[in-house]
C-alpha positions as CSV (number, residue, x, y, z in Angstrom):
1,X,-69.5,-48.4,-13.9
2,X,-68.0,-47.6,-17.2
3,X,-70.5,-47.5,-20.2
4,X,-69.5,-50.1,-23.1
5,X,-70.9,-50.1,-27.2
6,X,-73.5,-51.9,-27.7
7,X,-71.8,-54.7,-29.6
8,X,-68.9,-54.9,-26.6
9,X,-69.3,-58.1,-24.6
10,X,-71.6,-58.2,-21.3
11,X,-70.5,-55.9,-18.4
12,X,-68.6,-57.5,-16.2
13,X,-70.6,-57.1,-13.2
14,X,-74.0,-58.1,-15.2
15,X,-76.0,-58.9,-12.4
16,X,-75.5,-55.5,-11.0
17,X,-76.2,-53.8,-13.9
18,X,-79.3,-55.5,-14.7
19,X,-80.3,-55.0,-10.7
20,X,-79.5,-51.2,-11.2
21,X,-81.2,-51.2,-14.9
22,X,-84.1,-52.4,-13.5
23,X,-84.1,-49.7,-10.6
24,X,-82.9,-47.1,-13.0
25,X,-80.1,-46.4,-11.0
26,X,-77.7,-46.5,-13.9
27,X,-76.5,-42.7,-15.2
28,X,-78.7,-41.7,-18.3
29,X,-76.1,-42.7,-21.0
30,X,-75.4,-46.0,-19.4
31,X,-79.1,-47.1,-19.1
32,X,-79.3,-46.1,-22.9
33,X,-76.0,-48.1,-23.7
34,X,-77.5,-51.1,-21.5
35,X,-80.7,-51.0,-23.4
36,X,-78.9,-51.0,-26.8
37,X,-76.9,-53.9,-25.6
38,X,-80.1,-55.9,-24.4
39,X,-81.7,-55.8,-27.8
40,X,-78.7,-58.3,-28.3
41,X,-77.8,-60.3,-25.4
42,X,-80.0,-63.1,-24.3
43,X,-77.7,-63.4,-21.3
44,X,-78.4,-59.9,-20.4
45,X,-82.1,-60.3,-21.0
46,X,-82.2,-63.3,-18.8
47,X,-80.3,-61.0,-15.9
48,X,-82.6,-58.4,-16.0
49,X,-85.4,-60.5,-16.0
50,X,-84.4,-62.6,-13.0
51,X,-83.8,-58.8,-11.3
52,X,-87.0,-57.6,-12.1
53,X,-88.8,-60.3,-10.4
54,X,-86.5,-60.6,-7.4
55,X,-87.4,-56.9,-6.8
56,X,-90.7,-57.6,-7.1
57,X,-90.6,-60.5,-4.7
58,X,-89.0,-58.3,-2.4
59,X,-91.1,-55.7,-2.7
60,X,-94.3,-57.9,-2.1
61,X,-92.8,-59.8,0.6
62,X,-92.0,-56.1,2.4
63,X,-95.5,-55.6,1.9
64,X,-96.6,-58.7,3.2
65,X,-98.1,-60.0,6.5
66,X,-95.2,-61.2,7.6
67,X,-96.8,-64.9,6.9
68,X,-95.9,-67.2,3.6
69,X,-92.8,-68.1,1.4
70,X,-92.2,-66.2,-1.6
71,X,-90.6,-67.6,-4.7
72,X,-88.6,-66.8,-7.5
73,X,-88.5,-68.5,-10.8
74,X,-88.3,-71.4,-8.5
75,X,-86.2,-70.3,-6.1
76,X,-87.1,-69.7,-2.4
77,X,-86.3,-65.9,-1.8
78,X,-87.9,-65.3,1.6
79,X,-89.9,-66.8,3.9
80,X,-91.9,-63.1,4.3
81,X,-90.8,-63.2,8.6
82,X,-90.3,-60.3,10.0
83,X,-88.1,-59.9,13.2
């Protein structure tokens, strides 16, 4: 990923950024440059909101019973069966 200004437009791969934002998996400067760039972009905002609660889902469904349906901001992400 190549860093951008702050004032650039969105990354072009936004919901991957946002996904590795969220995990901190971005190199140092980039999560700095991300960050910058989220204290002005809704859209961005919106991304790494929806990632942060998709890894959460995920993350409670892996830790789930294997029972129940987990959703999303509305959207079904797993129905928590394990094979």
């Amino acid at each position: 990923m190549v860093p951008w200004p702050c004032m650039d437009p969105c990354p072009r791969d936004r919901d991957d950024t946002a996904e590795a934002f969220v995990l901190q998996r971005l190199p140092a400067e980039e999560m700095v440059l991300f960050e910058n760039h989220l204290k002005t972009c809704n859209d961005c905002r919106q991304a790494v909101k929806i990632a942060a609660e998709y890894i959460a889902a995920l993350t409670l469904c892996r830790q789930a019973s294997g029972r129940g349906t987990l959703r999303v901001s509305g959207r079904l992400v797993s129905n928590c069966i394990e094979n």
